[in-house]
One Martini backbone bead per residue (centre of mass of N, CA, C, O) as a GRO file, in nm:
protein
  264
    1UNK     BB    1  -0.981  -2.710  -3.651
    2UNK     BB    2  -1.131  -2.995  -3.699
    3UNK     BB    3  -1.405  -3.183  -3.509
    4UNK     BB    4  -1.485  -3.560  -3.504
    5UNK     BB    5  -1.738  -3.738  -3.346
    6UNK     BB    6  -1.648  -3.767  -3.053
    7UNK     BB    7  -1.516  -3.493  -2.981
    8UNK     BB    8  -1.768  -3.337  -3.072
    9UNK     BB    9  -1.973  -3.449  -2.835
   10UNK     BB   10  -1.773  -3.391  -2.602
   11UNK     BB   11  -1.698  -3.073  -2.587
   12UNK     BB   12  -1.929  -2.942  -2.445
   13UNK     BB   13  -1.897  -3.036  -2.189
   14UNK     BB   14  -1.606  -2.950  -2.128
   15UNK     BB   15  -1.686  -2.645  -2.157
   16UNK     BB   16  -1.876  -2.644  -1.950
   17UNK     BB   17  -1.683  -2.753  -1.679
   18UNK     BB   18  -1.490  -2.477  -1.774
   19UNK     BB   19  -1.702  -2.279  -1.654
   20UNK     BB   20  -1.800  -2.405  -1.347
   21UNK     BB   21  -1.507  -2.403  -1.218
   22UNK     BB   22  -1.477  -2.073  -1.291
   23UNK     BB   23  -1.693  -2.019  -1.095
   24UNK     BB   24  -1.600  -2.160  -0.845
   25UNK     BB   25  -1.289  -2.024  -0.852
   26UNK     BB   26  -1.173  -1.742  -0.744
   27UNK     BB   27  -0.832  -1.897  -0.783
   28UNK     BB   28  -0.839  -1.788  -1.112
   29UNK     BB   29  -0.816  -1.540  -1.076
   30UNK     BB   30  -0.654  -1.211  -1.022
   31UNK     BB   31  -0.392  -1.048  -0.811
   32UNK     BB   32  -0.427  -0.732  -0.667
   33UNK     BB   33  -0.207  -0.439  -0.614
   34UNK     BB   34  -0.222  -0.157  -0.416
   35UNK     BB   35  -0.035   0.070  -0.320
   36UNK     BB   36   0.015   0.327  -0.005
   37UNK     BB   37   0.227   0.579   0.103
   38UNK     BB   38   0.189   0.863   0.320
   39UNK     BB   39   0.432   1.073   0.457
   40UNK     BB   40   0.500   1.356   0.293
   41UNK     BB   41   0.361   1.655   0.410
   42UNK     BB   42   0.329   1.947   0.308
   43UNK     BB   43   0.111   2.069   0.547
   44UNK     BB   44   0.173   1.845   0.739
   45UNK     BB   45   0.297   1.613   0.953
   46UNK     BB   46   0.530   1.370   0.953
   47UNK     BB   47   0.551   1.062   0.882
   48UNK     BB   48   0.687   0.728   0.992
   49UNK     BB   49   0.531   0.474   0.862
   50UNK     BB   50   0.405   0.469   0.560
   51UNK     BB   51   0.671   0.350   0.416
   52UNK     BB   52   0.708   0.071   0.548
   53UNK     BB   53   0.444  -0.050   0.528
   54UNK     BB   54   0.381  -0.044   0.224
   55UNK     BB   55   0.647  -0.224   0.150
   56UNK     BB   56   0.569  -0.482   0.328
   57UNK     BB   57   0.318  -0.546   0.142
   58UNK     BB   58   0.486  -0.583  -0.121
   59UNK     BB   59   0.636  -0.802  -0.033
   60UNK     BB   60   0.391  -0.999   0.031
   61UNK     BB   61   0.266  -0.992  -0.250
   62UNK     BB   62   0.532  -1.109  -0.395
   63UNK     BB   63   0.574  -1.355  -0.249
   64UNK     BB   64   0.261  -1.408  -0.319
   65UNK     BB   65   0.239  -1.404  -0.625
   66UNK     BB   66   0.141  -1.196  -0.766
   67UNK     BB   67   0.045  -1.006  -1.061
   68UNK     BB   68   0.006  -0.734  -0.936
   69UNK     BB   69   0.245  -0.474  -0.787
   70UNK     BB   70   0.152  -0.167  -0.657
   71UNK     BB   71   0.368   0.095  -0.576
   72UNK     BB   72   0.309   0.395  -0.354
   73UNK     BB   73   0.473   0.752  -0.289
   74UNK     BB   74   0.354   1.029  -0.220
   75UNK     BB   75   0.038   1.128  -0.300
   76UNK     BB   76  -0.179   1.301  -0.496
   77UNK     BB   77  -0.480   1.322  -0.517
   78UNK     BB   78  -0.432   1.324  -0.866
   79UNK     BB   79  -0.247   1.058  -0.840
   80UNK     BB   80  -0.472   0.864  -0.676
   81UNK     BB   81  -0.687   0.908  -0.900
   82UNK     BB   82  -0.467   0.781  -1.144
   83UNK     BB   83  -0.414   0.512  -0.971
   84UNK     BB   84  -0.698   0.394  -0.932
   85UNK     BB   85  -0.787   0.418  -1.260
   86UNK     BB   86  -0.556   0.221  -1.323
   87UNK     BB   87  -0.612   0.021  -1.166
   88UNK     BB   88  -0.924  -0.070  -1.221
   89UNK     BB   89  -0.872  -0.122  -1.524
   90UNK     BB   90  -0.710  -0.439  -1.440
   91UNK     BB   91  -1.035  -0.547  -1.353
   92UNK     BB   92  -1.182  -0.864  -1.368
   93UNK     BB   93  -1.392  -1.087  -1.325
   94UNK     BB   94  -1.264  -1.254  -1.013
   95UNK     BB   95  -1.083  -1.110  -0.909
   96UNK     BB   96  -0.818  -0.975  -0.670
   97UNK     BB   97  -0.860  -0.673  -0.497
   98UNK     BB   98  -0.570  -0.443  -0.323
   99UNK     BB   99  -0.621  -0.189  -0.087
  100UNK     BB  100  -0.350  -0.019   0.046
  101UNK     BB  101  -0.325   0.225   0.332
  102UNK     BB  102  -0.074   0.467   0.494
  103UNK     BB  103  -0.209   0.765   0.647
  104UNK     BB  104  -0.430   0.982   0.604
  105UNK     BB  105  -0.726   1.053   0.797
  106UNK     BB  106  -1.100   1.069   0.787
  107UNK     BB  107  -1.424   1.156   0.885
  108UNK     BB  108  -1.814   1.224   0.925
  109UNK     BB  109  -1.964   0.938   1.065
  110UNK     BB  110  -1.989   0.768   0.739
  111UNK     BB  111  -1.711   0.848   0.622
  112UNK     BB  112  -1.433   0.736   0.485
  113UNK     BB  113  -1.066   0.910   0.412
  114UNK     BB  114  -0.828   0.952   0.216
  115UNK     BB  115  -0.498   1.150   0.133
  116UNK     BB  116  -0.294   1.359   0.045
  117UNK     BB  117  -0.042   1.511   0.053
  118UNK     BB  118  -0.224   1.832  -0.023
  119UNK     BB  119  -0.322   1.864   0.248
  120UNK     BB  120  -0.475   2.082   0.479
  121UNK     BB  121  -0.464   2.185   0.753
  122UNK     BB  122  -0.736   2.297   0.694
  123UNK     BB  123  -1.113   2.295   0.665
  124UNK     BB  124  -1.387   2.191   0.592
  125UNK     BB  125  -1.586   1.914   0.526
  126UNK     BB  126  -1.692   1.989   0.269
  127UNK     BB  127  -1.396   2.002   0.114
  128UNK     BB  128  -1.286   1.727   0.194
  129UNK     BB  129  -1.504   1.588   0.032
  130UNK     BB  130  -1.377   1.666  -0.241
  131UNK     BB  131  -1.030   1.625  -0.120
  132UNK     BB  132  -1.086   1.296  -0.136
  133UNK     BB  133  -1.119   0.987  -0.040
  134UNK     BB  134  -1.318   0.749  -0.021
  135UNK     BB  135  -1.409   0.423   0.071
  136UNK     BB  136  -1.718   0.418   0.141
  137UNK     BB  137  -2.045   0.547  -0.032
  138UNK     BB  138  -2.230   0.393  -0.234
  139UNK     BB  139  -2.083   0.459  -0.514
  140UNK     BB  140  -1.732   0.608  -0.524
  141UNK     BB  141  -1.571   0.415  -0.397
  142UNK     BB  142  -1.299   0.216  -0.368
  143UNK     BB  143  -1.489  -0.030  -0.335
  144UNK     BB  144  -1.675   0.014  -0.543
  145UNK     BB  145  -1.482   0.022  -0.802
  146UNK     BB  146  -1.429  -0.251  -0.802
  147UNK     BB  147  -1.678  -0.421  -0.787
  148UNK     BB  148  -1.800  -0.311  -1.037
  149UNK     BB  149  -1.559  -0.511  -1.172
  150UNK     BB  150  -1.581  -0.821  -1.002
  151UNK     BB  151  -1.447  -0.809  -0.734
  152UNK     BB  152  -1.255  -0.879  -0.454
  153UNK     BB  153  -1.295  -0.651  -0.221
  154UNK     BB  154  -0.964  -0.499  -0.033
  155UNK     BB  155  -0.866  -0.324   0.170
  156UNK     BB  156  -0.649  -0.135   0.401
  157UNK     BB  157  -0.645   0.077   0.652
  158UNK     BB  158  -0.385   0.312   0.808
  159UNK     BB  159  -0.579   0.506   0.996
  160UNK     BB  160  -0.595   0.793   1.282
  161UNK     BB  161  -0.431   0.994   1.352
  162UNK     BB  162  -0.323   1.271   1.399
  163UNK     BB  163  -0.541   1.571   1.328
  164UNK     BB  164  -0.730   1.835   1.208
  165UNK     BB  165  -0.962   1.754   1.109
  166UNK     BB  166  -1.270   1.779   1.210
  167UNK     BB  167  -1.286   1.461   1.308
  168UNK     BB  168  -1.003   1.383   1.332
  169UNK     BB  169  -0.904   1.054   1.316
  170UNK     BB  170  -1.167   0.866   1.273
  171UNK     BB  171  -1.276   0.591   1.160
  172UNK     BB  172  -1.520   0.415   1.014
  173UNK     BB  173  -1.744   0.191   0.935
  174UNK     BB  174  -1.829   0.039   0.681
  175UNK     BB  175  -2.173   0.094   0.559
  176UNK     BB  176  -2.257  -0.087   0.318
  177UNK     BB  177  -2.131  -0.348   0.124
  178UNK     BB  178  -2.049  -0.489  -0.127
  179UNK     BB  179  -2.035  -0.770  -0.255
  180UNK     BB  180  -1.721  -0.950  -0.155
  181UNK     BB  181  -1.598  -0.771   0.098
  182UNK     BB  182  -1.365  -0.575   0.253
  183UNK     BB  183  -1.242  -0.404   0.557
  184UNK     BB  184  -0.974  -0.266   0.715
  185UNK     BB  185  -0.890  -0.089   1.045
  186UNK     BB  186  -0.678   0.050   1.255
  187UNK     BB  187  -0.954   0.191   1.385
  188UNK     BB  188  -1.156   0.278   1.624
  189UNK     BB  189  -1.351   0.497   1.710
  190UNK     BB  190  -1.184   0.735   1.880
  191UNK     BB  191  -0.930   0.643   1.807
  192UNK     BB  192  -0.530   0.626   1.766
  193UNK     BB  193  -0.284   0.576   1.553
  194UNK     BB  194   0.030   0.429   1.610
  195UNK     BB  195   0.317   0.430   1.467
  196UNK     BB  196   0.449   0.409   1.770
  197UNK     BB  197   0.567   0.345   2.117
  198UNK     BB  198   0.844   0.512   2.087
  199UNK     BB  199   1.129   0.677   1.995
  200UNK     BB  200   1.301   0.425   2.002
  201UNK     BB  201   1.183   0.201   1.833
  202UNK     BB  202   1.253  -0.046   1.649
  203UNK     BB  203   1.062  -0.016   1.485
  204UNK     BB  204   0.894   0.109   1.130
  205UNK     BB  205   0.613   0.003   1.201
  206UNK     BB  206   0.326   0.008   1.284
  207UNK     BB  207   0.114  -0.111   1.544
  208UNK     BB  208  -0.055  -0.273   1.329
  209UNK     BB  209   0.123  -0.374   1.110
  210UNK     BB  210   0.300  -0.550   1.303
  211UNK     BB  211   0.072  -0.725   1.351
  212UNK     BB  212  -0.104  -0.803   1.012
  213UNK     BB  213   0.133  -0.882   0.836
  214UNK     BB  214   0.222  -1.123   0.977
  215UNK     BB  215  -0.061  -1.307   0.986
  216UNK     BB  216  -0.053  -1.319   0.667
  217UNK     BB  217   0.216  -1.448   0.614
  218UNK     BB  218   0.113  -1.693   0.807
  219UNK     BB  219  -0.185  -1.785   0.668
  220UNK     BB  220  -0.404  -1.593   0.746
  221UNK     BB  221  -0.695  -1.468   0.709
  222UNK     BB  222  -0.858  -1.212   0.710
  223UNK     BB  223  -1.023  -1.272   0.935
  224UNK     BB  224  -0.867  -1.411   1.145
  225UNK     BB  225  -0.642  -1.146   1.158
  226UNK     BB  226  -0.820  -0.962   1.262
  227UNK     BB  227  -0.890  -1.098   1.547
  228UNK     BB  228  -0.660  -1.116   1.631
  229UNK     BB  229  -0.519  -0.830   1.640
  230UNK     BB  230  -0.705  -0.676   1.839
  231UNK     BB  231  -0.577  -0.746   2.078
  232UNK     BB  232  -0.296  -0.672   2.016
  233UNK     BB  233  -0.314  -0.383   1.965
  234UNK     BB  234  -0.458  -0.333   2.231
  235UNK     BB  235  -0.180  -0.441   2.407
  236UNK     BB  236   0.021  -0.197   2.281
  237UNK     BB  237  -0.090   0.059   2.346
  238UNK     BB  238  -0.144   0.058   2.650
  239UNK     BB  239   0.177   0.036   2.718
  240UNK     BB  240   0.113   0.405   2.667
  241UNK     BB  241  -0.214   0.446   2.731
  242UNK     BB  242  -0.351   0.353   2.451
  243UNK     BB  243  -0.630   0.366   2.220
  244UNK     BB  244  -0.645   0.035   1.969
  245UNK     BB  245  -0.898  -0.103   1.764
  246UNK     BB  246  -0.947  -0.283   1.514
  247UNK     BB  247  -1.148  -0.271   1.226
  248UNK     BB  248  -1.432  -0.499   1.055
  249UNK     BB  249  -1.587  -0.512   0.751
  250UNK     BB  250  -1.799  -0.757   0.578
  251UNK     BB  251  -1.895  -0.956   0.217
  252UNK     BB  252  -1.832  -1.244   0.187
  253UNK     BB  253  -1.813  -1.545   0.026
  254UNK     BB  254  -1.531  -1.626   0.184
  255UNK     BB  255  -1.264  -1.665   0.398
  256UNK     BB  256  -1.005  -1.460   0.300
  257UNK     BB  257  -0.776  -1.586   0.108
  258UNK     BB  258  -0.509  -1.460  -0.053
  259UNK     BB  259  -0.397  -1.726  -0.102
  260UNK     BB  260  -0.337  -2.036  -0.240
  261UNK     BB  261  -0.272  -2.099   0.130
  262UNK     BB  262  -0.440  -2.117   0.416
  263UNK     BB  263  -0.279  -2.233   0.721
  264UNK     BB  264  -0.108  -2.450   0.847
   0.00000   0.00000   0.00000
C-alpha cells in the first residue's frame, strides 16, 4: 500500500509517537515467569512448603494475565540451568521477567545461590559454588541474565530453611542490583525461613509467602509487599520463638506493579 499526500506527511509523527509511547510504557512489554519448587531433596531432608509455594505463584501470575508462566517442580542443576537458558531466551527488551523459587538455598557472605535436587549432603564452599545458581554475582547471576536481555527482573527467593551447607542457611542480600531489578528474599542474615509454624499447620505454604503472595494478589506493589510482609512475617515466628525478617533490594525505575493496576 502506498500512502501520499496529508497521509503520507502525517505518518512520520504518528510513527515517532508510537516509539515515544512504546518507550514510556514499560506495561507494553510481555510479562513473564518461572516458577521452581524444590521440595524432594535427593540428598538432603524433604521440603513441605516449596510444592504449594511455587503452586500458588503460578496461579497468581496466571489469574493476573501473565504473557506465559513456566511453573516447574523439583529440578536438578542441570534442570535448572536448561529452564532458566530456556525462560531468558524468550526475554526481549521492555519486558517484565519474574522468577520465583522455593527450596534449599545458602549464600557465602556476599552472594545468595539457590540448589537443585541434586545437591550433596555437604561440600566446601567452593564445590557449592560451582554445583549452585547465584542469584545475583555481578556477571552470570539469575538477575543479571534477565537484565541483560533488557527487562525489569524481578526475583522472589524463598530460601533460609535449615541446611548442613557451609554458612548455614542464610540467604545475603544482594547488592549492587543490574537497574531495574528488584529481588524479594524470605529471611534476613543470619535468621531460619520456616516452612511451618507447628506440625499442625492449617496452611501447607511457607510462612513467607502465606504473607507475601496473598499481598501481591490484593494489587500491592513490590515495594508495598515487601515493607509490609516484613513485620507480619517477622510476628508470626516470634509466635514459635523463631526470627524471620524478610529483606528486600531494588533498582527499580517504577513503582513495582507486576499487574495491569496496583492499589485499592
Amino acid at each position: 500500500m502506498r500512502i501520499t499526500g496529508f497521509g503520507a506527511r502525517l505518518l512520520p509523527s504518528i510513527i515517532l509517537s508510537a516509539l515515544l509511547l512504546a518507550m514510556a510504557s514499560p506495561s507494553l512489554g510481555a510479562r513473564l515467569a518461572l516458577i521452581i519448587g524444590n521440595r524432594h531433596y535427593i540428598h538432603l531432608d524433604e521440603l513441605a512448603a516449596p510444592g504449594s509455594d511455587a503452586a500458588g505463584y503460578a496461579k497468581l501470575f496466571t489469574d493476573k494475565h501473565f504473557d506465559q508462566v513456566i511453573l516447574k517442580h523439583d529440578l536438578s542443576l542441570l534442570d535448572m540451568d536448561q529452564a532458566l537458558a530456556a525462560f531468558v531466551a524468550t526475554i526481549q527488551p521492555g519486558d517484565t521477567a519474574v522468577f520465583v523459587f522455593s527450596g534449599q538455598g545458602w549464600d557465602d557472605g556476599s552472594t545468595a545461590y539457590v540448589t537443585g535436587v541434586d545437591a550433596p549432603v555437604s561440600a566446601s564452599a567452593s564445590l557449592l559454588r560451582r554445583i549452585s545458581v547465584p542469584l545475583v554475582n555481578g556477571t552470570d547471576g539469575i538477575i543479571e541474565r534477565m537484565a541483560h536481555r533488557g527487562a525489569r527482573s524481578v526475583a522472589i527467593v524463598d530460601v533460609g530453611r535449615e541446611s548442613p551447607f557451609p554458612s548455614g542457611a542464610t540467604a545475603a542480600v544482594p547488592s549492587p542490583l543490574p537497574p531495574n531489578s528488584f529481588v524479594m528474599l524470605s529471611t534476613g542474615a543470619g535468621q531460619k525461613a520456616f516452612d511451618a509454624l507447628s506440625l499442625d499447620d492449617s496452611s501447607d505454604e511457607s510462612v513467607f509467602t502465606r504473607v507475601y503472595l496473598p499481598l501481591l494478589r490484593s494489587g500491592e506493589t513490590l515495594l508495598d509487599a515487601a515493607r509490609a510482609a516484613q513485620p507480619r512475617v517477622a510476628n508470626l515466628a516470634a509466635t514459635i520463638g523463631g526470627k524471620q525478617q524478610p529483606a528486600y533490594a531494588d533498582s527499580l525505575l517504577d513503582d513495582g506493579c507486576l499487574f495491569d493496576q496496583c492499589g485499592p
